[in-house]
C-alpha positions in Angstrom: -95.8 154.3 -174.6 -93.0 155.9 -176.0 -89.9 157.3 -174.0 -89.4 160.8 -174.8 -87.8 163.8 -173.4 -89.2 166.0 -170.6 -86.9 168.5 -169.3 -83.3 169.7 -170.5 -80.7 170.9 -168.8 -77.3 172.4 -168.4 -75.4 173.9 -165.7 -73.5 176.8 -166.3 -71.4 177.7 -163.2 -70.7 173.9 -161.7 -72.4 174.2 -158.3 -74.9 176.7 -158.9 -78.1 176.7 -160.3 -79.6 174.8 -163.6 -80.7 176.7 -166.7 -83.7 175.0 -168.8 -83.2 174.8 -172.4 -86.2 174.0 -175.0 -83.7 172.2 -177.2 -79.9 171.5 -177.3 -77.8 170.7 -180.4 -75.4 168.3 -179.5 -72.2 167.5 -181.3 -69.9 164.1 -181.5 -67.5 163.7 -178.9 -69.1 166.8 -176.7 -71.3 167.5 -173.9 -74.5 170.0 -173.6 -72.9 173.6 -174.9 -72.4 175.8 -171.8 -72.6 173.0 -169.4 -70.2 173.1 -167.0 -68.4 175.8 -168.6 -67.2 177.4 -165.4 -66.0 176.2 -161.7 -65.0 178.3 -158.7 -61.5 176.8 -158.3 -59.0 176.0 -155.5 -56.1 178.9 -156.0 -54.1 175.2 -157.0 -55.7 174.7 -160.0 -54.1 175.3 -163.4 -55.6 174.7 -166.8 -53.6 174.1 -169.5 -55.8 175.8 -172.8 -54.1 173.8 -175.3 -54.3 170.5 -173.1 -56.2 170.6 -170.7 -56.9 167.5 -168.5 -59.5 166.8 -165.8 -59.5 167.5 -162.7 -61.5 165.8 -159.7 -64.9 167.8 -158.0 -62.8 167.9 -154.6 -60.5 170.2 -156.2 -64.2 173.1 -156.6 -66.8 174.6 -154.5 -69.8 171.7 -155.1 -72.8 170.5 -153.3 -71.4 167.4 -151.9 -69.2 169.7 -149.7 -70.9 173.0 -149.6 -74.6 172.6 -149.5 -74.6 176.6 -149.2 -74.2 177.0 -152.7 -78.5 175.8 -153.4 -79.2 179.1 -151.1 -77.9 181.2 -154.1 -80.5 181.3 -157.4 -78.1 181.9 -160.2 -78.7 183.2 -164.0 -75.6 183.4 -166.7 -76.6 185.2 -169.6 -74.6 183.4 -172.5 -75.1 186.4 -175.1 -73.7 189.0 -172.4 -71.1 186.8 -170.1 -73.4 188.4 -166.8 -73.5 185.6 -163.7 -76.0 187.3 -161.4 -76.5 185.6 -158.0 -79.6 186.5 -155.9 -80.0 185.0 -152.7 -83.9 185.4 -151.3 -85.0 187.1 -154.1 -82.8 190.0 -154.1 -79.8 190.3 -156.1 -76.5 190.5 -154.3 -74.1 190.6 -157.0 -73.5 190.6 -160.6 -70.2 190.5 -162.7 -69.7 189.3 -166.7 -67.3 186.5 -165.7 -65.8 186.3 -169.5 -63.5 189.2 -168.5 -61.6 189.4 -165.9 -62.8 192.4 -164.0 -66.3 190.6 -163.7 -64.5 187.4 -162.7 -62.9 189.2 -160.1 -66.1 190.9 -158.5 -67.9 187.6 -158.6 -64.5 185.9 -157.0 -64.8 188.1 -153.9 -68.3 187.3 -153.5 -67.7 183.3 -152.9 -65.0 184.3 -150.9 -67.0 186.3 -148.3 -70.2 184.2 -148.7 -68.1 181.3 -148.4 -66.0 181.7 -145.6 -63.8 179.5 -144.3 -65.2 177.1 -146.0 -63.7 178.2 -148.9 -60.1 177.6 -147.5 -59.2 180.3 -149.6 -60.6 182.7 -152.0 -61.9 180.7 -155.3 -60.8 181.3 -158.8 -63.9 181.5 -161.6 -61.9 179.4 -164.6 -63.8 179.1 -167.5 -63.0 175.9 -169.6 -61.0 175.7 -172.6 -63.6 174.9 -176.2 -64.4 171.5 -176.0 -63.7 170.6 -172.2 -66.3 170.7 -169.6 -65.6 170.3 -165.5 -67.8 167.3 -165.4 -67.3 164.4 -162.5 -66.9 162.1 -165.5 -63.4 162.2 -166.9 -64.8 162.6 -170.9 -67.2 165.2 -172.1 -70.6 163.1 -171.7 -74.5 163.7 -171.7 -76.1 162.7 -168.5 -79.8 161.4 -168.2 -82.3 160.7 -165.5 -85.4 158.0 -165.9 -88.3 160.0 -164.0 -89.9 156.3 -163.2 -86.6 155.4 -161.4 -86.8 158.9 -159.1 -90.9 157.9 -158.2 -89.8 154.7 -157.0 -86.3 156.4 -155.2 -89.5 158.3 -153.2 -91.4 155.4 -152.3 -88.2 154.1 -150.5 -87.5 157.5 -149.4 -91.0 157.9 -148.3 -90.9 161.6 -149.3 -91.0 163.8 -153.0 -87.9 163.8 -154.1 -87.2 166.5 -156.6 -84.9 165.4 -159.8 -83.3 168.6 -160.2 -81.3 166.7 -157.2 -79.5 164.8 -160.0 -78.2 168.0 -161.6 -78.8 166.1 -165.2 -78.8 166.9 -168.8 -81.9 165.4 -170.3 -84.9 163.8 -168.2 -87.1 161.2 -170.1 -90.5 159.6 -169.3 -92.3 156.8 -171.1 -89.3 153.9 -169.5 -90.2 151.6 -166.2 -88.3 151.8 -164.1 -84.3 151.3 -164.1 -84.9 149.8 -167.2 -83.0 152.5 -168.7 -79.7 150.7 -167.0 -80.2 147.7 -169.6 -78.9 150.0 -172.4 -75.2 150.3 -170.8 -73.3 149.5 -173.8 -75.9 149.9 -176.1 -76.4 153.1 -178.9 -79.7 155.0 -178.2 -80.9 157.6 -180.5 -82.4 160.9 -178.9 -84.1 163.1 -181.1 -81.9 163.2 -184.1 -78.8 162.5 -182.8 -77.2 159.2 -181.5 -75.6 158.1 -178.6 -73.4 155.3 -176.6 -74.6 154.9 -173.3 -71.7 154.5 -171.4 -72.2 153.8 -167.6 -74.8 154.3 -164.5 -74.2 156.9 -162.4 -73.1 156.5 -158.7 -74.5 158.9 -156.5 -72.7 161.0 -154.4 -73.6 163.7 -150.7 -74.6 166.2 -153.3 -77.9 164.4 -154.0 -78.5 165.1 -150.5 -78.6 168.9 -150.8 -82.3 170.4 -151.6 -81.8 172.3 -154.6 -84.9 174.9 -153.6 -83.8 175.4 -149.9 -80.0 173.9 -149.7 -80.9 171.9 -147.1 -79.2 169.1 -146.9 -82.6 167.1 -145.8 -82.0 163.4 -147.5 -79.4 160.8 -147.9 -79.9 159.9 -151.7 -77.0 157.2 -152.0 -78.1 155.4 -148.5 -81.9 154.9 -149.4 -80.7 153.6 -152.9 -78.4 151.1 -150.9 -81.3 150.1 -149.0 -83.7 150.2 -151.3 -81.9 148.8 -154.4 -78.9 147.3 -153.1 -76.4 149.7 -155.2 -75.9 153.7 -155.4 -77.0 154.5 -159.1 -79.6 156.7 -161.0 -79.0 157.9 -163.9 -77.0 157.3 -167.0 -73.5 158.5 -168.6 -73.5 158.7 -172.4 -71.2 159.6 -175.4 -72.8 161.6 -178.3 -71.4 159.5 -181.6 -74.0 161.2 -184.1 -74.8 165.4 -183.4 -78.2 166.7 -184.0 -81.0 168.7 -182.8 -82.6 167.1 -178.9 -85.5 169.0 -178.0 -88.3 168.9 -175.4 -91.1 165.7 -176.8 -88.8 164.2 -178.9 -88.3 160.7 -178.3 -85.4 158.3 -177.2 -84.9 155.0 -179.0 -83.6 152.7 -177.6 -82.8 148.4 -177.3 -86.0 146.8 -176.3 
């Protein structure tokens, strides 16, 4: 059966909701276009355009800390700059965060919906080309084997939905965890190519229920019981760009 690609993903505002893609070109050295492009920011953080370095999730508003975020259903328009958050169905805000007068409105919006939770009123910081807010250090591609997350629920005794895993590309056709054997290996996914570089620990934010915000399950603890380590998923380098879309296949060590 071969392993191909099911669902793409990026995640415009980190924290907020997922946009599907049909297809994604990706480029050497680079994440998914778009993905985490923005973060609501601690007033500490500075980003330095011309060098700009990472800086830890603790430092943002994220699901591992504020589950409230999954209430909101989010939308960036990438042509336009518009972030519109709806909440219930109803819009309840809408600003075009590339300027800063739409930054601002949507600033004030975390900061009342927020609360104290907040600490203090977030700054919307867009990242400089080429960098990406991403838990991993280096722009990467993250990916999720659908086999591993149906055997996550029989452990979990309960569906668990893989949007929880806030990933790039989501493959079927692999048992499952095999996809940890190709750690240090090159896999090629549609036509381009990349280094798998690491399994992804899971963190609280797993926990959160993407749909309701509910913070209804503890992801890393049933993968400690059930597995006897933390990870799902997989961390990977793009080495050759090219077009990924949905039903292409991956390729990789046997």
């Amino acid at each position: 059966m071969p392993i191909t690609i099911t669902d793409i993903r990026r995640v415009p505002v980190k924290g907020l909701s997922t946009e599907v893609l049909d297809s994604v070109r990706l480029s050497p050295g680079q994440g998914v276009i778009g993905d985490r492009r923005f973060v609501l920011a601690d007033t500490s953080v500075r980003i330095d355009r011309d060098a700009p370095r990472w800086v830890p999730k603790t430092n943002f508003l994220m699901l591992m800390r504020n589950e409230r975020l999954a209430a909101l259903d989010t939308r960036f328009d990438t042509d336009t700059g518009m972030l519109t958050v709806s909440r219930d169905g109803n819009e309840v805000v809408r600003g075009r965060i590339t300027e800063p007068v739409g930054r601002a409105v949507i600033e004030d919006f975390f900061a009342a919906y927020m609360g104290a939770e907040a600490r203090a009123k977030p700054r919307l910081l867009e990242a400089p080309p080429g960098h990406m807010f991403s838990d991993h250090p280096a722009p990467v591609v993250s990916l999720i084997n659908l086999a591993s997350v149906r055997d996550l629920e029989r452990v979990v005794g309960a569906p668990v939905d893989p949007v929880r895993f806030r990933a790039n590309l989501y493959f079927e056709g692999a048992r499952a965890w095999a996809d940890f054997a190709w750690v240090d290996t090159d896999i090629a996914v549609g036509a381009a190519r990349l280094r798998v570089t690491a399994r992804i620990p899971r963190c609280a934010a797993t926990n959160v229920d993407p749909a309701s915000g509910a913070r209804d399950m503890n992801i890393p603890k049933a993968l400690q019981r059930g597995f006897g380590h933390v990870d799902l998923g997989l961390y990977a380098r793009v080495t050759v760009g090219g077009p990924v879309s949905v039903g292409d296949e991956i390729r990789a060590p046997a």
